[in-house]
PLY file of the C-alpha trace (Angstrom):
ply
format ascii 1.0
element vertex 553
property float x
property float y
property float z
element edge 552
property int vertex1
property int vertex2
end_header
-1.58 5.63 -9.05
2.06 4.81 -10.59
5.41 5.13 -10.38
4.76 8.19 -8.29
2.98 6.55 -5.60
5.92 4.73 -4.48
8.84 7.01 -3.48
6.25 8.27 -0.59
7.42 4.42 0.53
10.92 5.95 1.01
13.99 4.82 -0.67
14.76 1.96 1.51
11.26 0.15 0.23
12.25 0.29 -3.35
16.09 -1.43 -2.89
16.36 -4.61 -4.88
18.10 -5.73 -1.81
15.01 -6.76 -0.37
13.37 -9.30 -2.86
11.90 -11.96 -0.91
11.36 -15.44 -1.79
7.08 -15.49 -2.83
6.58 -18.22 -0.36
6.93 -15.96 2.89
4.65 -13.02 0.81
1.77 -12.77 -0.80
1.69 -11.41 -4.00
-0.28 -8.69 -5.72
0.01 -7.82 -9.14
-0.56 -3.88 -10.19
0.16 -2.39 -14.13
3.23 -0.33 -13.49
5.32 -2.47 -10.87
5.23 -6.36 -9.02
4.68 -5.19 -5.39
5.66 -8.18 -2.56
4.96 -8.11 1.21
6.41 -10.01 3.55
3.91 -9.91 6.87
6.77 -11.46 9.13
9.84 -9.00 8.32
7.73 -5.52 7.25
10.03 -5.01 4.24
8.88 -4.42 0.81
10.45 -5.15 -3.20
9.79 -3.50 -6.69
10.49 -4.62 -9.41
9.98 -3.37 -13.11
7.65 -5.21 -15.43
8.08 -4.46 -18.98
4.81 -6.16 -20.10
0.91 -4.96 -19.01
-0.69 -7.38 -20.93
-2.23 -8.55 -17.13
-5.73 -6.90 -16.33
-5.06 -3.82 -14.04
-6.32 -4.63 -10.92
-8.16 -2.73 -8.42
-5.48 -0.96 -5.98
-6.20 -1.70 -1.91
-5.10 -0.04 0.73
-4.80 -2.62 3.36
-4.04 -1.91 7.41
-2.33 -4.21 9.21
-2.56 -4.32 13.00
-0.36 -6.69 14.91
-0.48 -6.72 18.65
1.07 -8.84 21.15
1.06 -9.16 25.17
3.76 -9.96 27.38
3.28 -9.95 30.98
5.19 -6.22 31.19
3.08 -4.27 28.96
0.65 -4.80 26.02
2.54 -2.80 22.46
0.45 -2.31 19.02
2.54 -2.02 16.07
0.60 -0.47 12.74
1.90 -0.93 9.41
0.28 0.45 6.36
0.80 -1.20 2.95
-0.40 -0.46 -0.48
-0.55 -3.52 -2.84
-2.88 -4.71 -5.83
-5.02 -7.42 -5.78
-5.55 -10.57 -8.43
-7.38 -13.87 -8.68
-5.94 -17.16 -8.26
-7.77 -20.71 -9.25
-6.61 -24.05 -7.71
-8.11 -27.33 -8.14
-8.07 -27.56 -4.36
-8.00 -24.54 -1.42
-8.49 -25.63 1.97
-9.59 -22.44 4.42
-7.20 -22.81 7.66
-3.90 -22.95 8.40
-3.70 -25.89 11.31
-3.36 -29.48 11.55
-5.88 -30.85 9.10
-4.81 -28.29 6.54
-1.25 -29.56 6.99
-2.14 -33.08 6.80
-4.26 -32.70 3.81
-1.38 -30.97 1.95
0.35 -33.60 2.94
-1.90 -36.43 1.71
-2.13 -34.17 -1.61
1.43 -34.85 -2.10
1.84 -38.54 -1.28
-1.37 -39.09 -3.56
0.55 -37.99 -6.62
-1.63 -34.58 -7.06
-0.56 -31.99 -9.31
1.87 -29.77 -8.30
0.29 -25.51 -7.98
-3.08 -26.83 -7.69
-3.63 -27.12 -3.93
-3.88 -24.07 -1.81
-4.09 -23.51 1.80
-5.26 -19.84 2.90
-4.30 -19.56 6.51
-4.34 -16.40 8.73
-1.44 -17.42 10.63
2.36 -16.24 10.76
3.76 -19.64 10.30
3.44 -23.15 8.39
0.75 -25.86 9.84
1.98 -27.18 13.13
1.09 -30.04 15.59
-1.38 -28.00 18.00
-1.62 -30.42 20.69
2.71 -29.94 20.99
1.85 -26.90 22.11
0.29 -27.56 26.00
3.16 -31.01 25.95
6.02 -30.39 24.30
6.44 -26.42 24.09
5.64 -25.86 27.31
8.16 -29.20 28.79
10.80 -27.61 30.42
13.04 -30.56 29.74
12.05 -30.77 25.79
11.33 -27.18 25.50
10.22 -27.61 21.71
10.35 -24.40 19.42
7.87 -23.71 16.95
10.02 -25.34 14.11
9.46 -28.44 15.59
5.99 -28.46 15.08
5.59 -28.53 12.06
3.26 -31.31 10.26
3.63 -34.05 9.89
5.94 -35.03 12.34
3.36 -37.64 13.60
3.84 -39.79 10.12
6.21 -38.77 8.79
9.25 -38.03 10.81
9.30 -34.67 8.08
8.72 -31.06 9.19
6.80 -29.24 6.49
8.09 -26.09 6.88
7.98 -23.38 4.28
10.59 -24.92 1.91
8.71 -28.32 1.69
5.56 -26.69 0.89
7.46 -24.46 -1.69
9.53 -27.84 -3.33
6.36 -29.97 -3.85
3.99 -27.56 -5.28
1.75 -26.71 -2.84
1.20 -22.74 -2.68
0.70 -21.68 1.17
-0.54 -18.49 2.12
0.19 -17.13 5.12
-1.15 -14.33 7.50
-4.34 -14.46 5.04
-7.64 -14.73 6.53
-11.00 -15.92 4.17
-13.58 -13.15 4.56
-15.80 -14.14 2.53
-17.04 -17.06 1.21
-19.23 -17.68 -1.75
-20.17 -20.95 -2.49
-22.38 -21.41 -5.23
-19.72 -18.96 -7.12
-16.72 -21.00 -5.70
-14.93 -17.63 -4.63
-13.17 -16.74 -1.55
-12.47 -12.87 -1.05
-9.64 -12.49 1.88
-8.99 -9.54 4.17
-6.00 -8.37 1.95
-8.43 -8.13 -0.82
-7.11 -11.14 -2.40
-9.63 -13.36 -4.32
-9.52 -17.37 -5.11
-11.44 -19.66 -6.91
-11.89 -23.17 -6.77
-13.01 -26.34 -8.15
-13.31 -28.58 -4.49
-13.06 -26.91 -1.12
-11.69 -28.25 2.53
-13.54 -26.44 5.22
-10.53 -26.61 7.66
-11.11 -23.55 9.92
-10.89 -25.54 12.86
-12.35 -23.58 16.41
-10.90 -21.11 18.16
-11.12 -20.95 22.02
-13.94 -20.16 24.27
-13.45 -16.68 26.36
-15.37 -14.68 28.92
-16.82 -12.00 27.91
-16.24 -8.23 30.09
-19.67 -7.97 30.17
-21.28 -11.50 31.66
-17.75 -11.79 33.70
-16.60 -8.30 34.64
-13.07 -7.44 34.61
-12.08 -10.97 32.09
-10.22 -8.53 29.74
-7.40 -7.96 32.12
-3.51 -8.56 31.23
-2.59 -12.05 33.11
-5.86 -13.80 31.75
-5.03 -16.04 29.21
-5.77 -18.62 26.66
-4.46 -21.00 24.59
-5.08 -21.99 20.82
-2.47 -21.36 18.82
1.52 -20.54 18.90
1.32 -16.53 19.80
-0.55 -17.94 22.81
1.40 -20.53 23.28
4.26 -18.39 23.30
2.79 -15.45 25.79
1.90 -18.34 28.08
5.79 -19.88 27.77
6.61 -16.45 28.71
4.36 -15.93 31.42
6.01 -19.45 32.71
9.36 -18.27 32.67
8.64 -15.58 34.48
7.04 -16.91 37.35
8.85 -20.12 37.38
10.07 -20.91 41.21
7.99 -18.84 43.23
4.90 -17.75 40.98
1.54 -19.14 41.22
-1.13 -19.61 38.27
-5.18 -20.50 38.46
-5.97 -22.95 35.69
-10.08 -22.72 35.22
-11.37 -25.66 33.18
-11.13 -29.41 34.25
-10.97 -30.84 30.68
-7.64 -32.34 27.83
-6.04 -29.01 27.60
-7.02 -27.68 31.83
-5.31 -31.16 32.85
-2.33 -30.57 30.46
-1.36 -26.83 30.94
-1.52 -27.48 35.02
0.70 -30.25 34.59
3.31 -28.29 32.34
2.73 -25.53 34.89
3.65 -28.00 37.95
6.65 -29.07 35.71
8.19 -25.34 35.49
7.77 -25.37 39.77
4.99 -23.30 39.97
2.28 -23.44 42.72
-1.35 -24.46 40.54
-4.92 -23.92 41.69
-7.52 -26.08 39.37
-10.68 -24.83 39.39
-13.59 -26.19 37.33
-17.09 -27.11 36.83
-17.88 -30.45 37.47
-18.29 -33.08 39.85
-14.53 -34.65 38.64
-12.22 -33.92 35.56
-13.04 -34.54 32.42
-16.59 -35.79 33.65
-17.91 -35.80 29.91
-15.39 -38.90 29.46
-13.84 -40.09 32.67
-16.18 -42.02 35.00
-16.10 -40.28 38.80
-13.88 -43.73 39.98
-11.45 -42.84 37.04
-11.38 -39.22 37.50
-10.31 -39.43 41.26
-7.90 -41.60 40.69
-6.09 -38.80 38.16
-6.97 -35.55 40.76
-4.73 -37.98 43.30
-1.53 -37.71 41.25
-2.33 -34.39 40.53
-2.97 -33.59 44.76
0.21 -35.65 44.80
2.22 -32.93 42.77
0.53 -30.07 45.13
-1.94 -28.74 42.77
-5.35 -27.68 44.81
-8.56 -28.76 42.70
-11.91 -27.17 43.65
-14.85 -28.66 42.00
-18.17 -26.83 41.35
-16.51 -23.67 40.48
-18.27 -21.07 38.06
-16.81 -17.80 37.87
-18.37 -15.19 39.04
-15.67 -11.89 38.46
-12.01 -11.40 38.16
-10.33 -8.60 40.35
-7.94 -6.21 39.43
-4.66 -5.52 40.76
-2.71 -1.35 40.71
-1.06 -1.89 37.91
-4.24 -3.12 35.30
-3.39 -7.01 35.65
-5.70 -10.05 37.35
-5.22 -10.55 40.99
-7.96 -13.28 41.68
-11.15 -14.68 40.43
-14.40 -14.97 41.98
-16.88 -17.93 42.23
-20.25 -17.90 42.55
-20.61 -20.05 45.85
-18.00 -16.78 47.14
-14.43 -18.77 46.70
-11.86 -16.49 45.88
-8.40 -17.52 44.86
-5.51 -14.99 44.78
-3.27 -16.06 41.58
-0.11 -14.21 39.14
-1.80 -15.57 36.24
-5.07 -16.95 35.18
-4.96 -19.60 32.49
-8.27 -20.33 30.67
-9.02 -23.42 28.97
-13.10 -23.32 28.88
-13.49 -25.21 25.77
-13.73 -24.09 21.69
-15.94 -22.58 19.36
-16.03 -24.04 15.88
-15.17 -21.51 13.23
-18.51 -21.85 10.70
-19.70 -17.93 10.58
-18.38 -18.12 7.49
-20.74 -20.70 6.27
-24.05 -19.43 7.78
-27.05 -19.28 5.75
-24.94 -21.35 2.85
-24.57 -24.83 4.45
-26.37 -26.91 6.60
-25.13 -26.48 10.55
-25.57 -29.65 13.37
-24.04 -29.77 15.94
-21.96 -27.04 16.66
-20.48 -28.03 12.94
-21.23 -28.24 9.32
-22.97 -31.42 8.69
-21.55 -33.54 6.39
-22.07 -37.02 4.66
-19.82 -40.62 4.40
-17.59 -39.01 2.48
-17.48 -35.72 4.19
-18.96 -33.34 1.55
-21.50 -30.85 2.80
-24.53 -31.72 2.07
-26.03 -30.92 -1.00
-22.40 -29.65 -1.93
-20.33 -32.67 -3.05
-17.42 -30.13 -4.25
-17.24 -28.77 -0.61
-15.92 -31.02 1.86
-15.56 -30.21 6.34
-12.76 -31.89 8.14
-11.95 -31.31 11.70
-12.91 -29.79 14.57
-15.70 -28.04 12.53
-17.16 -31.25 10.52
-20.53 -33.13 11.75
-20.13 -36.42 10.47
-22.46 -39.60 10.69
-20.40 -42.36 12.49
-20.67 -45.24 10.80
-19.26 -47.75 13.45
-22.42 -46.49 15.78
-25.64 -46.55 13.60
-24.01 -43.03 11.85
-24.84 -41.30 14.89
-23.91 -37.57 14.14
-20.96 -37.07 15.84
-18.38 -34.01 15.75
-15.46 -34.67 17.30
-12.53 -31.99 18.21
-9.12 -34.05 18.67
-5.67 -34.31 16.64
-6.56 -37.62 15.37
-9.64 -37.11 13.64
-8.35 -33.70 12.35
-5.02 -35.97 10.24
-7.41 -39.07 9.06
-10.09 -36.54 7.97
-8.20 -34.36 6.01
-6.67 -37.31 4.02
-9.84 -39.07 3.62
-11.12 -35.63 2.01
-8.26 -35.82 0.09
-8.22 -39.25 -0.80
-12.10 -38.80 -1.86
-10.96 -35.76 -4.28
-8.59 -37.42 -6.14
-9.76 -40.82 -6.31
-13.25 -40.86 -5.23
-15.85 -43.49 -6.59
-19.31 -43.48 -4.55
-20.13 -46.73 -6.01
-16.50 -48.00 -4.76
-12.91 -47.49 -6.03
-10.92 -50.66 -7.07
-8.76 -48.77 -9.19
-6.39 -47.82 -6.82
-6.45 -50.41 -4.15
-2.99 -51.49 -4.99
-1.49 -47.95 -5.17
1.12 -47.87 -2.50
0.96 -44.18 -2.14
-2.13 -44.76 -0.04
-0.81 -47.14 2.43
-0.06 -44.78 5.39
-4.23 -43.61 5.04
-6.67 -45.76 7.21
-9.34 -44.16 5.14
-11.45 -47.36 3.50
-10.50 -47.86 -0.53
-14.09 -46.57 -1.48
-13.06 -43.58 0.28
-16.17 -43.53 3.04
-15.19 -42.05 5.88
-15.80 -44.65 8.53
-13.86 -43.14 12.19
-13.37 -45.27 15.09
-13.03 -42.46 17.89
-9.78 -42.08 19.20
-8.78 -39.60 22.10
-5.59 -39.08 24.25
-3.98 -36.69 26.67
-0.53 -37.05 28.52
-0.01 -35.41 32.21
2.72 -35.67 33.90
4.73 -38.84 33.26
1.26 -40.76 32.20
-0.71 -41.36 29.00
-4.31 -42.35 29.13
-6.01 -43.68 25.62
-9.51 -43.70 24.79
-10.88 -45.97 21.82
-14.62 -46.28 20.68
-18.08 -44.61 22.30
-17.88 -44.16 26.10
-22.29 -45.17 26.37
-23.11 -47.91 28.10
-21.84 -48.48 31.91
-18.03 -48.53 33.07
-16.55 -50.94 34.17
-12.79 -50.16 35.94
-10.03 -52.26 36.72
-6.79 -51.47 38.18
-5.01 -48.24 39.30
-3.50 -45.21 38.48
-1.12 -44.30 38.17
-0.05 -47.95 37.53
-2.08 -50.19 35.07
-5.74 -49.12 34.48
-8.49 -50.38 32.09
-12.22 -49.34 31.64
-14.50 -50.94 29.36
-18.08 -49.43 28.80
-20.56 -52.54 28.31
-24.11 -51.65 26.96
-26.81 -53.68 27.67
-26.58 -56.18 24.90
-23.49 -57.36 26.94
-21.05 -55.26 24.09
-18.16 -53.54 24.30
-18.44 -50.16 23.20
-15.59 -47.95 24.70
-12.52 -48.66 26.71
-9.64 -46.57 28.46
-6.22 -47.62 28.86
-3.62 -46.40 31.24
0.06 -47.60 31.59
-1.00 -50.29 29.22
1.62 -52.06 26.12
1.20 -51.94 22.62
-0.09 -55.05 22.17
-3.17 -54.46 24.36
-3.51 -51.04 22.96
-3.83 -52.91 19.54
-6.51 -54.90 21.47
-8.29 -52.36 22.36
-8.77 -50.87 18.81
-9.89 -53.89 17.58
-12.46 -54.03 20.42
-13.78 -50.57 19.60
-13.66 -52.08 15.84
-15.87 -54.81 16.73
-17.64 -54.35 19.53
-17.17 -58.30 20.90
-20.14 -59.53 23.37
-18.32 -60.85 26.74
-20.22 -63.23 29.16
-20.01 -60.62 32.06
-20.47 -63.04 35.10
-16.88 -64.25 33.86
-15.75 -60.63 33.30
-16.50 -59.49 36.60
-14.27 -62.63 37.84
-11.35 -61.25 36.27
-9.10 -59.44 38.90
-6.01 -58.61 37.07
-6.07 -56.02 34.53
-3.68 -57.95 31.88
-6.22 -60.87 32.10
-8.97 -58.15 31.02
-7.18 -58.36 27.74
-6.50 -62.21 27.38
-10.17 -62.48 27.26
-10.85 -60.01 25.28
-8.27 -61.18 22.75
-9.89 -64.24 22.72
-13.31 -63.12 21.80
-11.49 -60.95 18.35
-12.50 -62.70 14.31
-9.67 -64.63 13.06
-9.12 -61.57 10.87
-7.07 -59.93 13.34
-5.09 -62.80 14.21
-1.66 -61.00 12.88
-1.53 -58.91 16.28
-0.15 -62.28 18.12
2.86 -61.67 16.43
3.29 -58.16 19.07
2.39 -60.21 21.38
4.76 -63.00 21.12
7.58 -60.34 20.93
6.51 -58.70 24.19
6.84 -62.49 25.66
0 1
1 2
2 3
3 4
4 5
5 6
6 7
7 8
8 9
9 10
10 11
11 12
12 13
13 14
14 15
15 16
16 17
17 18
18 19
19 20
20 21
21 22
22 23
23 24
24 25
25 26
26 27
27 28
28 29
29 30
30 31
31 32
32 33
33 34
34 35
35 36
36 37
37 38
38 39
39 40
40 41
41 42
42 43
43 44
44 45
45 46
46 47
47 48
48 49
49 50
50 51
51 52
52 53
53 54
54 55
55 56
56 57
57 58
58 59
59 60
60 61
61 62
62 63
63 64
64 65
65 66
66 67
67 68
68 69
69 70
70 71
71 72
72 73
73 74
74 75
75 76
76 77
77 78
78 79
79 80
80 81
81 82
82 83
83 84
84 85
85 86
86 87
87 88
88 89
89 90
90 91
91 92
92 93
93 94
94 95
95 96
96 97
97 98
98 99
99 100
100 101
101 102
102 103
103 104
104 105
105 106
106 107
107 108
108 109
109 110
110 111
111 112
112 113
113 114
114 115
115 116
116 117
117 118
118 119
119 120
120 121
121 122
122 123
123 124
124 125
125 126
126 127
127 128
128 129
129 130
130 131
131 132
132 133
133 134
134 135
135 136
136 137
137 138
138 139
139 140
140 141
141 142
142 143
143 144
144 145
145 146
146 147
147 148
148 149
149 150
150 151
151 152
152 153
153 154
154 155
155 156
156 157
157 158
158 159
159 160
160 161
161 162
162 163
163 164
164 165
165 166
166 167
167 168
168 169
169 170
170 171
171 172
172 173
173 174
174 175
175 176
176 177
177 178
178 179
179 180
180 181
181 182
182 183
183 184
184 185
185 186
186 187
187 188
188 189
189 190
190 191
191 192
192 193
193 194
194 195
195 196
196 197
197 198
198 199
199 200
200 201
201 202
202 203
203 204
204 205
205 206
206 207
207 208
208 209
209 210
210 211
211 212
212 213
213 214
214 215
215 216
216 217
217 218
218 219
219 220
220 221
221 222
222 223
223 224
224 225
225 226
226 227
227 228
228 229
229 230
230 231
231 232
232 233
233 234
234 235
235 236
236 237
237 238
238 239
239 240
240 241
241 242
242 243
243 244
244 245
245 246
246 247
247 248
248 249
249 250
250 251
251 252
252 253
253 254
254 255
255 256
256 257
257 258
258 259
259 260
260 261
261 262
262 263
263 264
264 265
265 266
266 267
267 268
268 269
269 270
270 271
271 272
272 273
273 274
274 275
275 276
276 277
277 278
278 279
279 280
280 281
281 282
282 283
283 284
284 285
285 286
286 287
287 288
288 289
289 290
290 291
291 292
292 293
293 294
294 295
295 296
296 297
297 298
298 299
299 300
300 301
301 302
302 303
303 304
304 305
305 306
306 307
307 308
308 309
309 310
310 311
311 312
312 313
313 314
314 315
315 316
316 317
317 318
318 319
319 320
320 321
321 322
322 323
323 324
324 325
325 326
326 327
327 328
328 329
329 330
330 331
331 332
332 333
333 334
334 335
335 336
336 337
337 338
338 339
339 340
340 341
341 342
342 343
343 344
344 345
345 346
346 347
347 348
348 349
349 350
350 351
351 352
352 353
353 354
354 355
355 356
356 357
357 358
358 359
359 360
360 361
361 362
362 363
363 364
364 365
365 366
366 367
367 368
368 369
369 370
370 371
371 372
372 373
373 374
374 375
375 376
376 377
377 378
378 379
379 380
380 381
381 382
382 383
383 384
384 385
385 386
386 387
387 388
388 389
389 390
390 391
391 392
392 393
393 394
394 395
395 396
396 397
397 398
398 399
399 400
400 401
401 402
402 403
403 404
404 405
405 406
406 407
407 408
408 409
409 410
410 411
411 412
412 413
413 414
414 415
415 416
416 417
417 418
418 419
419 420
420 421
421 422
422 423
423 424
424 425
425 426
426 427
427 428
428 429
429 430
430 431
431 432
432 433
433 434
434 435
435 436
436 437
437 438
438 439
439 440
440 441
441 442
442 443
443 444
444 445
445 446
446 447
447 448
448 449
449 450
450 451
451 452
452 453
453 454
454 455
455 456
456 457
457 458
458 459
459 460
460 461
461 462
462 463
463 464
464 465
465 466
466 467
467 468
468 469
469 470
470 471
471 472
472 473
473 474
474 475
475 476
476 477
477 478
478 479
479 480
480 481
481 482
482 483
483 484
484 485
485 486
486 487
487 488
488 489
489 490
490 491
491 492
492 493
493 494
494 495
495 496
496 497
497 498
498 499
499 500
500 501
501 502
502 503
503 504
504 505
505 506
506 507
507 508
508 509
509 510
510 511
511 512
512 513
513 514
514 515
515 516
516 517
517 518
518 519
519 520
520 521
521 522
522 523
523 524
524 525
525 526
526 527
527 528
528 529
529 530
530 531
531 532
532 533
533 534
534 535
535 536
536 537
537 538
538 539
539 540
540 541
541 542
542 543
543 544
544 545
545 546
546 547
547 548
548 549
549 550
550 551
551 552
């Protein structure tokens, strides 16, 4: 296989015309000739190499399928490509292309690592982007964000990273390459495309991927108009689907959790009629207490969305022309619908990992520092990583939200490339780390953090929600919930409509866990009060948040 392999390309392949920039392909080197592809344009360069001192490389004939639905019709494009396959070695790859992996390239950067040794193998189309944009801000009709503006790390740095920022600070990203394999006592990852890495420290960054029906426990859940949502091609069939129906259209949303409350609220905001239909007793009933949770089905009742509680599904039905027409309960509900959003929960990516590291949870467990165990070169951030909480007698805790995904993935970092188990002192002065909340000996030590926005409100959720709640105020106006455990402690509390200094309260309360006398709690009426005395009962070492409070005087 030569030179004469490649005319069967045809002579538009082989123009030097279409040389592409190596940061939209991946690369493959073969004896004779430097072959790129470029997944996201389907064109193809050649060039001439005059030296074969490189080991010839095993030739692989790689099919790729991409598909994509739109609410007309469903279309499969094929596209054959022969390339050659090589090795690459990195002091870092991460596995994943989402918001830890974009964070952590990030935190690579701002740590001073060295440039082409960090890797990120991700088996999407585009750059690491801010997932939770993509049930707010994409879907807003009034913001109407593109995927561009996702990009990490807008959250911290006001900077998309988009290919050329990846590209001008060293980091090589990989695109539309999925790890197949993954050996770990080897430190080799073999991808799809044939393509083989090795490493000297991995991130474990593969996030989850969303929870769907199956055709055969839920007949007839593999029809067109039954969607999900997890990353940006979903994101945009859904925008699509919206557009469509917008002013007259009506969509079921099954699921009461974050991302069920969010999509029927963008879904309300582009004027169509929404049916909620979920599970529990109220929304969100693994966080929200039931006095909580009725207060936020009111505003959405308020907007005209129907909720129906204790729904399981039972069967979709299908309409003439091969789409959903309604979905079945169990109790015998049926509700008539255009489209059928599902948002069921996730499933944390870790078959790659099976029989090689130790599971819990859902997850692969990890220590303080968040290595695997028994693994200190292989680290878990993320969605997928079971990690002892520290703040709560290292309970093993995995927790899937945005915020834990950014501070893990620079902790991981940060442990990397300045790691000291018996403490680092070396670098406490280094203001490179400033923007990380990660502690200087590198231990991982989370305070949970949670939040969702519907509609024109923001809730906030700092700490552990065990213990009994405790709820004062309204929404949609000002709301607060503490959870008190026996011992009289604070160990979680909510926040609605609240200001930033009493949302800097309430992190330091799910810091420290004050004890409040609770016959004087329970005298407290007003919910700004709730924080005066709980301000009050905060160490002297977090005195410097009166200063935000004497400005919002």
């Amino acid at each position: 296989m030569s030179g004469a392999f490649l005319p069967a390309l045809g002579n538009n392949h082989t123009s030097r015309n279409h040389s592409l920039s190596t940061r939209n392909s991946i690369c493959y080197r073969h004896p004779e000739y430097n072959c790129c592809f470029n997944r996201n344009h389907f064109k193809h360069s050649y060039r001439r190499r005059h030296s074969r001192e490189n080991e010839v490389a095993e030739l692989l004939f790689y099919r790729h399928i991409a598909k994509r639905r739109t609410p007309q019709k469903r279309t499969t494009t094929t596209i054959l490509v022969f390339c050659c396959v090589e090795s690459k070695s990195y002091h870092i790859v991460v596995i994943g292309g989402g918001v830890a992996a974009g964070y952590a390239a990030f935190s690579y950067v701002r740590m001073g690592g060295e440039p082409k040794q960090f890797a990120i193998l991700s088996e999407e189309s585009v750059p690491p982007y801010e997932r939770p944009s993509l049930s707010k801000g994409f879907m807003d009709p009034d913001i109407r964000m593109e995927p561009n503006e996702l990009y990490t790390c807008a959250a911290i740095a006001q900077l998309p990273q988009d290919e050329s920022w990846y590209e001008e600070h060293g980091v090589d990203l990989y695109l539309n390459t999925r790890a197949q394999q993954v050996d770990i006592s080897a430190k080799k990852i073999v991808c799809s495309n044939g393509c083989t890495f090795q490493y000297e420290n991995l991130i474990i960054a593969t996030g989850s991927r969303a929870r769907k029906y199956s055709p055969l426990q839920v007949p007839f859940s593999n029809l067109d108009g039954i969607l999900y949502l997890r990353n940006m091609e979903d994101a945009k069939i859904v925008r699509s689907w919206m557009d469509e129906l917008k002013g007259y259209g009506k969509a079921v949303v099954i699921g009461g959790g974050f991302l069920a409350m969010e999509m029927t609220s963008a879904l309300v905001m582009n004027n169509i009629q929404v049916t909620m239909a979920h599970p529990g007793d109220h929304l969100l009933n693994k966080l929200f207490p039931e006095k909580v949770a009725k207060q936020y089905e009111q505003v959405f009742r308020d907007k005209g969305v129907e909720i129906l509680n204790n729904c399981f599904v039972e069967n979709f039905y299908e309409r003439n022309d091969g789409f959903a027409s309604a979905v079945r309960f169990q109790d015998g509900r049926k509700v008539s619908g255009d489209v059928f959003i599902v948002c069921i929960g996730a499933i944390p990516n870790t078959e790659l990992f099976q029989g090689q590291l130790q599971l819990q949870n859902g997850g692969i467990q990890v220590n303080h520092r968040l290595q695997c165990v028994g693994h200190s070169d292989v680290y878990a951030v993320g969605d997928v990583a079971s990690f002892p909480l520290k703040a709560y007698s290292n309970r093993p805790m995995r927790i899937e939200h945005v915020d834990h995904s950014r501070k893990s993935a620079a902790s991981a970092v940060l442990d990397i490339l300045h790691g000291n188990p018996f403490g680092n002192t070396k670098h406490r002065d280094d203001p490179r780390l400033s923007i990380f909340r990660a502690a200087i000996d590198t231990t991982y030590d989370y305070i949970p953090f949670y939040y969702s926005r519907v509609f024109n409100l923001c809730w906030n959720f700092y700490g552990d929600n065990s213990g009994t709640p405790y709820v004062w105020g309204n929404v949609p106006d000002k709301m607060v919930t503490l959870w008190i455990e026996l011992s009289n402690k604070v160990f979680g509390i909510l926040l609605e409509g609240c200001s930033p200094f009493e949302h800097r309260v309430a992190h330091q309360v799910a810091v420290h866990r004050p004890k409040v006398d609770f016959i004087e709690l329970q005298k407290i009426a007003d919910v700004s009060q709730v924080f005066e005395y709980l301000w009050n009962l905060l160490p002297e070492k977090v005195e410097k948040i009166c200063t935000t409070k004497q400005e919002e005087s």
